[in-house]
N, C-alpha and C positions, 0 to 999 in steps of 0.2 A: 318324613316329607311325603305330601298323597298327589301322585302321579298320577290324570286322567288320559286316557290317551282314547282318539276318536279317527274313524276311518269315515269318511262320505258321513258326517254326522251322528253315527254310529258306535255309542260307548262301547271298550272292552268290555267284558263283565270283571277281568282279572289285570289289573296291570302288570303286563311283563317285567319282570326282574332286570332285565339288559338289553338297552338298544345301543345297539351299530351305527354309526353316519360314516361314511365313507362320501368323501370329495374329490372325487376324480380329475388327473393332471393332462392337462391336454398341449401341455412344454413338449419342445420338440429339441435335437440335438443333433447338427450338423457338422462336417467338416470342413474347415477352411483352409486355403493352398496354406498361407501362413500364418496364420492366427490359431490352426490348430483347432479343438472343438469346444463349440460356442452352442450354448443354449438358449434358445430361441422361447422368451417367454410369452403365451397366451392366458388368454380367459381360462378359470377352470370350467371341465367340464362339469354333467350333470350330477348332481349329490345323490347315493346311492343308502338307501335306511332298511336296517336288516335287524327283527327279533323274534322271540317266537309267543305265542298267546294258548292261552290255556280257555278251554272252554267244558261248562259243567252243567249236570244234569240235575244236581242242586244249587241252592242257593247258602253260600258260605257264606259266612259272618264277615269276610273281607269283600263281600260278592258289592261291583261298582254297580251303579243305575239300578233301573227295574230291571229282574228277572226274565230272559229268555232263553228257551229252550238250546240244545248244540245246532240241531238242523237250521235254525234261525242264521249262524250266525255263517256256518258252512255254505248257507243258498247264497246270501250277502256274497261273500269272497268271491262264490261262481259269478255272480252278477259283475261285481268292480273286475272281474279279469275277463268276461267275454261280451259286455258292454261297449268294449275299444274306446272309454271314456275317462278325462281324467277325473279325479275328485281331493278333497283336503284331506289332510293329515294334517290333525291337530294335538298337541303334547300341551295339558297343562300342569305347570306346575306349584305345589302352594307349601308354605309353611309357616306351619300356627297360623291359619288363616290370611296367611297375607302372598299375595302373588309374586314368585321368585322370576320368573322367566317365560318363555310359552316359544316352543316350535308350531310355525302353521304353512306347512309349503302345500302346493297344487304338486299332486304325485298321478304315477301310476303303477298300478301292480303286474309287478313284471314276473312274478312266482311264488306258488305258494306248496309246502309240503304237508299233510297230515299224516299226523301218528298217533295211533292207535295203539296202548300199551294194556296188559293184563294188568299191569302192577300197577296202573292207576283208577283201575276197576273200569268207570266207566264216561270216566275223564277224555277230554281229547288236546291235543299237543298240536299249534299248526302253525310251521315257520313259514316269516312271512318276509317276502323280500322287496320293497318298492323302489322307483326312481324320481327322481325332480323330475316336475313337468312342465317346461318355457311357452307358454302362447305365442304364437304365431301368426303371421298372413302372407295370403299367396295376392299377387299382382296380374293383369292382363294389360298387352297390349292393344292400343285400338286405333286402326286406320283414322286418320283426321284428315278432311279435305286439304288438298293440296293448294298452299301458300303463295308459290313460283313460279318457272315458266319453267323449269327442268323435268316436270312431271310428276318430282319425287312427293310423294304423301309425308306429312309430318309426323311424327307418333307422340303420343301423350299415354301417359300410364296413370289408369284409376285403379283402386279397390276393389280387390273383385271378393274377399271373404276372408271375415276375422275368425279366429278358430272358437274365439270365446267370447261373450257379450254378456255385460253386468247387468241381471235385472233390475227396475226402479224399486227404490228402497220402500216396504211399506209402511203405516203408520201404525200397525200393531198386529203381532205375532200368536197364535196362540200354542202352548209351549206340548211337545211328545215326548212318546217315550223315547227316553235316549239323550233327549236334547241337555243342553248345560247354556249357561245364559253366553260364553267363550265361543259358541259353535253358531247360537243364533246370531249373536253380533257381525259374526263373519260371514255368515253366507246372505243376513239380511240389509245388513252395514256394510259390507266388506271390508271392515277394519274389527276383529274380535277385542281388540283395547278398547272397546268404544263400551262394555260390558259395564264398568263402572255409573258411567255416566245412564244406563238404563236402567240400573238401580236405582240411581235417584229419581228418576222418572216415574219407580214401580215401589218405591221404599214402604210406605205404606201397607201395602197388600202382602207383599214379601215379608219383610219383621215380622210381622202379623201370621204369617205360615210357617213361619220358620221358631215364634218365640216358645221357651222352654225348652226346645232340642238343641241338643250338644251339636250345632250343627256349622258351617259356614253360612255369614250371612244371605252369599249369592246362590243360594242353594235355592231352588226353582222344582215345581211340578206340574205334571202334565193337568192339563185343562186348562191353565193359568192364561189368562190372556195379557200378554204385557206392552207396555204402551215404548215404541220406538222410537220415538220422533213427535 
């Protein structure tokens, strides 16, 4: 089964061997005079995803997307953690060509470790630890002329800022390093299932790049310009 996994857009070069999810319980557990203790169930909290990624100064026969350097991938991580910004995390997954399932949550990286070993010459190891990340908005209050003869002002509550705002969708992409047609659908569609359907939009030009390689048919390269909508 070929596991792609994407940070902000961002293929691994290595698919991690093992990821963690972790769903954190936010159940509470009280005592009562006589009923004794009673568990007060809530929403869970935020989903917690932990693995570690391998990064190379060659390019392996298993190596995911185009070729980049380790510093490449290390600046990236310094970015998505002192950025204070969320971004996707995208998990696809395929077998014998055909799409099995897909994680795509809005995360942020809350930790990240590197290691540095001899024994993998010149290899580098960096566990990566992120959490779900919920969009939100903050509200204001705002004086409203008064109504009555008491004096009191009314209050009305507008919008004062959404934390996140959906670009408009465009009419055609043109495709980078890194990208997968899963990642474009998503951040230009915001729905990464919508993939299919841009294949047929682009079927033509694609087969056509892709025929005679042992390849997946959604398999996409950089300069392509592919038609969205």
């Amino acid at each position: 089964m070929a596991y792609d996994f994407y940070l902000d857009g961002v293929q691994l070069p290595i698919s991690p061997g093992k990821l963690e999810v972790k769903v954190t319980n936010k159940n509470k557990t009280v005592d009562l005079i006589n009923a004794g203790e009673v568990n007060i169930l809530k929403t869970s909290g935020l989903s917690e995803f932990s693995f570690e990624a391998e990064f190379t100064h060659t390019k392996l026969p298993f190596y995911r997307g185009t070729f980049k350097d380790v510093q490449f991938f290390l600046s990236k991580l310094e970015l998505l953690k002192t950025d204070c910004k969320p971004f996707q995390f995208i998990i696809s997954r395929e077998l014998c060509g055909r799409v099995l399932f897909n994680t795509n949550r809005k995360v942020s990286l809350e930790e990240y470790n590197i290691v540095e070993d001899a024994e993998n010459g010149s290899d580098v190891k960096v566990a990566i630890k992120l959490k779900q990340y919920k969009d939100y908005s903050t509200k204001k209050l705002v004086s409203a002329t008064p109504k009555n003869e008491t004096g009191r002002p009314n209050v009305k509550i507008e919008p004062k800022r959404v934390d996140s705002i959906n670009a408009p969708n465009s009419k055609t992409y043109t495709v980078k390093a890194g990208d997968s047609l899963w990642s474009i659908c998503q951040k230009q569609l915001g729905n990464g299932s919508l993939y299919k359907k841009v294949y047929e939009l682009n079927k033509s030009m694609m087969d056509k790049a892709n025929k005679g390689k042992n390849l997946s048919k959604y398999t996409i390269y950089k300069g392509q310009v592919l038609k969205l909508g």
